[in-house]
N, C-alpha and C positions, 0 to 999 in steps of 0.2 A: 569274205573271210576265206582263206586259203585251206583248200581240206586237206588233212592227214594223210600221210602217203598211204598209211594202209587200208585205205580205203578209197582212193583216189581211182576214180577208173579207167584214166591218161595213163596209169605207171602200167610198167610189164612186166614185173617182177610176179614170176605166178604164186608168191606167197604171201602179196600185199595188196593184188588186185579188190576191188571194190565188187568186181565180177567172180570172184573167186572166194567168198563169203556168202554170198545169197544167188538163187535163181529160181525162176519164176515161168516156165515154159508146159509148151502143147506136144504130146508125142501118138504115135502112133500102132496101137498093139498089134503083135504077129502073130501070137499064139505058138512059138519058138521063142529061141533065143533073141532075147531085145537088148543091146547096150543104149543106155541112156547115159547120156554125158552132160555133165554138171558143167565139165571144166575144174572138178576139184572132188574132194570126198565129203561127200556131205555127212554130218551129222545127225541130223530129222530130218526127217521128208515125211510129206504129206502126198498121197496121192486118191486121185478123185478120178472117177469115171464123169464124163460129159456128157455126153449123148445118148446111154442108156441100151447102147450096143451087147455092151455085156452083161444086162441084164439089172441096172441101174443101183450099182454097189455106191454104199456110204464113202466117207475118207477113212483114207487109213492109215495109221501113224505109226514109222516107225523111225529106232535111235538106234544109235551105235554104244549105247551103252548097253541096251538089255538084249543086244546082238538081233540079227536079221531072221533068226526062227521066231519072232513075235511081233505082234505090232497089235494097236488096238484101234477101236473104230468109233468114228459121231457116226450116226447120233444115241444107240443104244447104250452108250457106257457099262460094256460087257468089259468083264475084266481082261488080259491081255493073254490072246489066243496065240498059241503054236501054229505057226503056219506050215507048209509045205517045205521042205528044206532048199526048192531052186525056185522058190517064189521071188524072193528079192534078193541079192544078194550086195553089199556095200562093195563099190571098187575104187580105186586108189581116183578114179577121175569119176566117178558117177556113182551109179545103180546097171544089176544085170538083173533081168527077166529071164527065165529058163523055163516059164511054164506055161499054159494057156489060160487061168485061172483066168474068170472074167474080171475079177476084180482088179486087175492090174496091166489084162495085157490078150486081150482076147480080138482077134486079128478084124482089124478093120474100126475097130474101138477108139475113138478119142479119149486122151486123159490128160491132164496136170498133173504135173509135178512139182512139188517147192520145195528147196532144199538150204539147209541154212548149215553153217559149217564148226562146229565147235572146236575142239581140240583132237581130230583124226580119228575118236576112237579111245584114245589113252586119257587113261582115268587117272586121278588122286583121292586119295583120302583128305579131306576139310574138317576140320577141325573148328570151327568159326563158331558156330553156332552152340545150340544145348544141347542139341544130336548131332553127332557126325553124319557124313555124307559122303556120296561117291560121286563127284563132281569132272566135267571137263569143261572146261572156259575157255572164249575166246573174245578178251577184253576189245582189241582191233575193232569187234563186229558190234559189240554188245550184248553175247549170246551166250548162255550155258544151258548146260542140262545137267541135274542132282537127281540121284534117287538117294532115298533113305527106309528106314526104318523108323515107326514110333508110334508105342505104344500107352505115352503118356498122358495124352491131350495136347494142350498149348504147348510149341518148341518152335525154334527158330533154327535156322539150315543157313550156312555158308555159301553164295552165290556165286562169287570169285569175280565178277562185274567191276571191280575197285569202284562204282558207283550204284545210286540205289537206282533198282529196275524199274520201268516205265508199265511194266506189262508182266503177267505171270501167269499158266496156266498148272493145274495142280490135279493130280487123279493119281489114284490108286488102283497100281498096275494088278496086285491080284488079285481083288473082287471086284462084283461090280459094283459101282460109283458114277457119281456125277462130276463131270469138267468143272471146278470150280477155277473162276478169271478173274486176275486182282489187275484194275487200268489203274492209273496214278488218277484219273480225274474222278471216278468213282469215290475213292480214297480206298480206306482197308474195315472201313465202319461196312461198306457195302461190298456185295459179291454179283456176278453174271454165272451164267452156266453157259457154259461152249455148248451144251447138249439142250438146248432150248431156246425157244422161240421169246421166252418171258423177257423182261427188263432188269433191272438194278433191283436189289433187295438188302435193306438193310440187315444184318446179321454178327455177330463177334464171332460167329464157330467156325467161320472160313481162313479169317486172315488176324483174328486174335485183335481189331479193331487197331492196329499196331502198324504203321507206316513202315517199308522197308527202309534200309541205311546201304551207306556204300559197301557195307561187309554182310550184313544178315538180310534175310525174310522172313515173316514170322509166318508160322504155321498153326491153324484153331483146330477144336477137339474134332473136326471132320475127320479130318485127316490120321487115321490110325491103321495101319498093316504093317508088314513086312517088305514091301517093296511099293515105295510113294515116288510116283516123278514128278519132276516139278523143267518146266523148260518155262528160260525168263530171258527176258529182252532190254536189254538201259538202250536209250536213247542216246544217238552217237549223231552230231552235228552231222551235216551235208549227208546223211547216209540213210538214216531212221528217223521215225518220229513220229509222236503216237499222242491224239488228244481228243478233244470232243468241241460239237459246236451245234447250232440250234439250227433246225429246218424252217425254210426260206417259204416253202410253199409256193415257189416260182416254177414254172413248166419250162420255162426256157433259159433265161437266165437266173439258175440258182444258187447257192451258197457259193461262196470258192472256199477254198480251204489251204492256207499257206502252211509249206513245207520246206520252203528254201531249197528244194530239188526237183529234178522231174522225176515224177514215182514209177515204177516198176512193176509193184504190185500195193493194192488197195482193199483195205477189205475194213468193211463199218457195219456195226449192230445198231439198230434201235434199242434204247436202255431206259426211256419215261413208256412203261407198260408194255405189252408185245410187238412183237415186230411184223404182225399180219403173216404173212404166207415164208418169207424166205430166210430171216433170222439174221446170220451170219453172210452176209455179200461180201463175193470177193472179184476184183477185179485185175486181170492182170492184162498188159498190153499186148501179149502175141498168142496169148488166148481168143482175144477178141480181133486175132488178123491182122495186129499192127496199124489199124486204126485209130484217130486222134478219139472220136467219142467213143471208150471202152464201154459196150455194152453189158451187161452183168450177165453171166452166160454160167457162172460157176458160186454154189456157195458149200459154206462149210457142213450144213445141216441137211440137207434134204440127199434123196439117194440119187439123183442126177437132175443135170440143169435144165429147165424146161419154160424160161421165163423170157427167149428169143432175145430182141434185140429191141425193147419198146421203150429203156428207159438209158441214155446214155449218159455218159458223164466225160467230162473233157481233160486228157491230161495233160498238163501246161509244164511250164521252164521252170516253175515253180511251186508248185503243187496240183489241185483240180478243183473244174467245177464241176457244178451238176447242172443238168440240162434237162431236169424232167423234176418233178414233186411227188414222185412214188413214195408211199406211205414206209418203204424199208429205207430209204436214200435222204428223202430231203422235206418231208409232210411239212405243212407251216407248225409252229409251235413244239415241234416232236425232238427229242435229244438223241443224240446221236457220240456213240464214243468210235473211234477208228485209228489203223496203224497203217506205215506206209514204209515200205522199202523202195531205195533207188534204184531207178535205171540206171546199170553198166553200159558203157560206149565198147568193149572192150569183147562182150562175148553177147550183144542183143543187137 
């Protein structure tokens, strides 16, 4: 099947690129001034310490909606702190560093970066839902970020996606709160926590037991403040793609997992009970050196990575396998939910 130009990582159009929507890379702090280049402006970015150089900071999340003085952190679900004013700053092609803060840029420090691209920055009002929203989409990618407001209990919010999301993460930016994660295969009867190590839990107060649609997502009585984010992802042929599958309990030759692309970045939870030690795994391919078996070196949850190189996984023309039966990756009998973005030819 022939992929969409805008997402196509052949074209060079730098507004349609495939490379120019997501990226997935390894940087190196100075403790000055750091440009980090996307190759476009990204939207969220998550950034993660690696190696505990500087002191082994959580991820840190920030948007270009609630602007570059805040961002918030896994695994404490502390509400969303004021940062330093030349800590990050958004740039028309990347992220700028101006500080020494260890948690972003502390000289000699390994760190990742993810950066996913919405609408530049510029926002609209959405009207879709039972509360309005302050929304920017960018349908190309499959990606938006909403904040809202709501004070009611159960409401639904306008996604802008023109299809229903695959994926959804939800927290309230100004108290503290837990990451609530809505996967399509879980459904919306159950919930995950970005901020724990636990599994799937049945609940109606996260996601209203209410499946999203091509225009709404529903939101359950958790979710009440003044300033709610919500950053959602639809699944876009050749580019994304987000699902679940059962552990193999093979050391060598283990699950494969088809994707119809070669991924870029990977990251899986264990969701039938905990996930033992590392929760949220994520893999990206030039984190792990550009190696075919990416070994998991980086996760969402813990305060930096410390889990070497003992469990690999293979990233093929088409999705991956596992190569090991770690009780986080691939246990026999254990469920597994995961999402996966493409590798660019264009800017990797």
């Amino acid at each position: 099947r022939p992929l969409a130009t805008a997402i196509d990582p052949t074209e060079t159009d730098d507004d349609y690129v495939g490379g120019k929507q997501f990226r997935a890379f390894k940087y190196v702090g100075n403790d000055g001034t750091n440009n980090i280049s996307f190759g476009f402006k990204p939207d969220l970015v998550f950034n993660k310490d690696l190696d505990g150089i500087g002191g082994g900071y959580p991820l840190n999340v920030w948007d270009t909606t609630r602007g570059d003085d805040y961002y918030m952190r896994i695994p404490n679900g502390n509400a969303s702190t004021t940062s330093g004013s030349d800590y990050l700053e958004f740039t028309s092609t990347g992220i700028k560093l101006d500080n020494s803060w260890d948690g972003l840029n502390h000289s000699g420090g390994n760190y990742v970066a993810i950066g996913w691209r919405a609408n530049g920055g510029t926002t609209t009002t959405n009207t879709e839902g039972s509360v309005n929203n302050t929304l920017q989409a960018n349908q190309n990618a499959g990606f938006s970020i909403s904040q809202f407001s709501n004070s009611s209990g159960a409401c639904t919010i306008g996604h802008g996606l023109g299809k229903a999301p695959a994926f959804y993460i939800v927290k309230i930016a100004d108290s503290a709160s837990s990451w609530g994660v809505y996967h399509k295969d879980l459904g919306a009867t159950k919930y995950i926590r970005f901020n724990s190590l636990n599994g799937a839990t049945t609940a109606s107060n996260y996601f209203n037991d209410t499946e999203p649609t091509s225009t709404v997502l529903s939101i359950g009585g958790t979710w009440t403040g003044s300033s709610i984010m919500c950053y959602a992802w639809a699944e876009i042929d050749g580019y994304s793609s987000f699902g679940s599958y059962k552990g193999s309990g093979n050391s060598t030759k283990g699950s494969y997992i088809h994707c119809g692309f070669r991924p870029k970045m990977v990251w899986i939870k264990k969701h039938s009970g905990s996930s033992t030690t590392y929760g949220w795994v994520v893999l990206i391919d030039e984190v792990n050196d550009n190696v075919n078996k990416a070994q998991f070196k980086n996760f969402w949850l813990d305060t930096y990575a410390g889990a070497g190189n003992n469990y690999p996984v293979e990233f093929l023309s088409n999705g991956f396998r596992h190569r090991n039966n770690n009780a986080n990756l691939d246990a026999s009998g254990s469920d597994y939910i995961y999402g996966v973005g493409r590798r660019s030819k264009q800017l990797f």
